[in-house]
N, C-alpha and C positions, 0 to 999 in steps of 0.2 A: 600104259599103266592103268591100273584098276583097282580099287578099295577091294578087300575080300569079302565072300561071303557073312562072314560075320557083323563086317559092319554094315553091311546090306540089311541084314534081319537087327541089327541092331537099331539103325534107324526106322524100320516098319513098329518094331516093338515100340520104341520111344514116340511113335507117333500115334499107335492105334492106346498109350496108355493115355496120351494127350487127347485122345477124342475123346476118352472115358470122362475127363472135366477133370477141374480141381477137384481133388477128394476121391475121386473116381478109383476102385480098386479092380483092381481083372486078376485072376489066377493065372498060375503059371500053365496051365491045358489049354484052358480056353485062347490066348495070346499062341499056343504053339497050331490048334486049331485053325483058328479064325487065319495065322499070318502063313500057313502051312511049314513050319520051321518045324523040324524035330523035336521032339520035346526035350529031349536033354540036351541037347542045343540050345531051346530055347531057357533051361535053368543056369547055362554056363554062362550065357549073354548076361542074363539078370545078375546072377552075384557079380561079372565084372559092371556093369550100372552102380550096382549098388556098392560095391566099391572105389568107383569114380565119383559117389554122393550124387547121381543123378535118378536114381530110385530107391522109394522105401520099400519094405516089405513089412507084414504083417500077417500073424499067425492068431488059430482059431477057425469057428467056421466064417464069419466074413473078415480073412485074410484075403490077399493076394500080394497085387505089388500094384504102387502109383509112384507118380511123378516126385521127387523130393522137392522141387522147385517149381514157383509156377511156367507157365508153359511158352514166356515170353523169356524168361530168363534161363534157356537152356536152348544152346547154341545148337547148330549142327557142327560146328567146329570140340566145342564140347565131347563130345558121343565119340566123332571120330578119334578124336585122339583119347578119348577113355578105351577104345577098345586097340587101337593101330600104335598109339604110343606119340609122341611128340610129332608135329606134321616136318617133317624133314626129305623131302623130295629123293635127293640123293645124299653119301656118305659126305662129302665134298664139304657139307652144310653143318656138320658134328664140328664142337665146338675143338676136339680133342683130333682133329683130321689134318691134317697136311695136305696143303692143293699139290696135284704133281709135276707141278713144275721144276724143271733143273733148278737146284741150285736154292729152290726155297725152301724155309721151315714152317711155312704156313702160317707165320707170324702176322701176315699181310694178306691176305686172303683178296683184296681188292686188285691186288695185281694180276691173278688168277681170271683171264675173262670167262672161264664156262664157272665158276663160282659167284660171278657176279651174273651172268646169266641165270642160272639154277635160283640165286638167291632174288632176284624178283618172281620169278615163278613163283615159287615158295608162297613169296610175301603179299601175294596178287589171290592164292589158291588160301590161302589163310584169312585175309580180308572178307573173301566171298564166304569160306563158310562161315567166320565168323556175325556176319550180316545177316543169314538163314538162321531162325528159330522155330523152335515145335507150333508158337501163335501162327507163325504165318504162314505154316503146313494148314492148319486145321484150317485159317480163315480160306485159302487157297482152297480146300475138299468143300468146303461154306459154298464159294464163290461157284466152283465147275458143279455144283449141285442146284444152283439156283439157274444156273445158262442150261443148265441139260446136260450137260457132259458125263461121260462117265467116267467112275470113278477107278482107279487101278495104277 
């Protein structure tokens, strides 16, 4: 299993807007430049951002797009599920689903063991991103910048 593209360049976006600082604005070129993302790729990411309220935009000559929130309060669980939609592993896990077990209506979903399997997974893979924010990306490029590391 693999996050797609999209949310790949969507998490580079949302981190290189977070280097930018609070207040910090970037254009939409430069961000497709700098992250090598397609450029209209990288406007289709931004309006879904910015329609999950996790980036403004602004127009004019110093527009671009920044952060809507500070950079402590925007999750990587956030992002992902602005761009992949509710984190739900498998179908199993919709609330409107039937485990396929003989003879249930999925009314009981506990009785179901790969539903109970699946749903810690789930809840294990939601915990973690929810715990990851854009601060402790940045503090993290801080930190391998000061050991020597490179960055990438």
């Amino acid at each position: 299993m693999r996050i797609t593209n999209e949310t790949e360049y969507s998490l580079r976006i949302m981190h290189r807007l977070a280097l930018a600082g609070e207040g910090g604005r970037l254009d939409a070129r430069t961000l497709s430049e700098e992250l090598g993302v397609p450029p209209r790729f990288t406007l289709k990411i931004l309006r879904k951002l910015m329609g999950g309220g996790l980036v403004k935009s602004y127009k004019g000559a110093s527009g671009g797009y920044s952060l809507a929130a500070p950079a402590a309060d925007i999750t990587v669980r956030a992002i992902v599920e602005t761009i992949e939609g509710p984190l739900t592993i498998t179908r199993c896990l919709d609330e409107n689903c039937a485990c396929g077990k003989p003879g249930m209506d999925g009314s009981d979903k506990t009785l179901c063991y790969f539903h109970r399997v699946m749903a810690g997974v789930n809840r294990l893979m939601a915990e973690e991103l929810e715990k990851a924010n854009l601060a402790d990306a940045v503090a993290g490029d801080i930190a391998g910048e000061i050991r020597g590391e490179r960055k990438g």
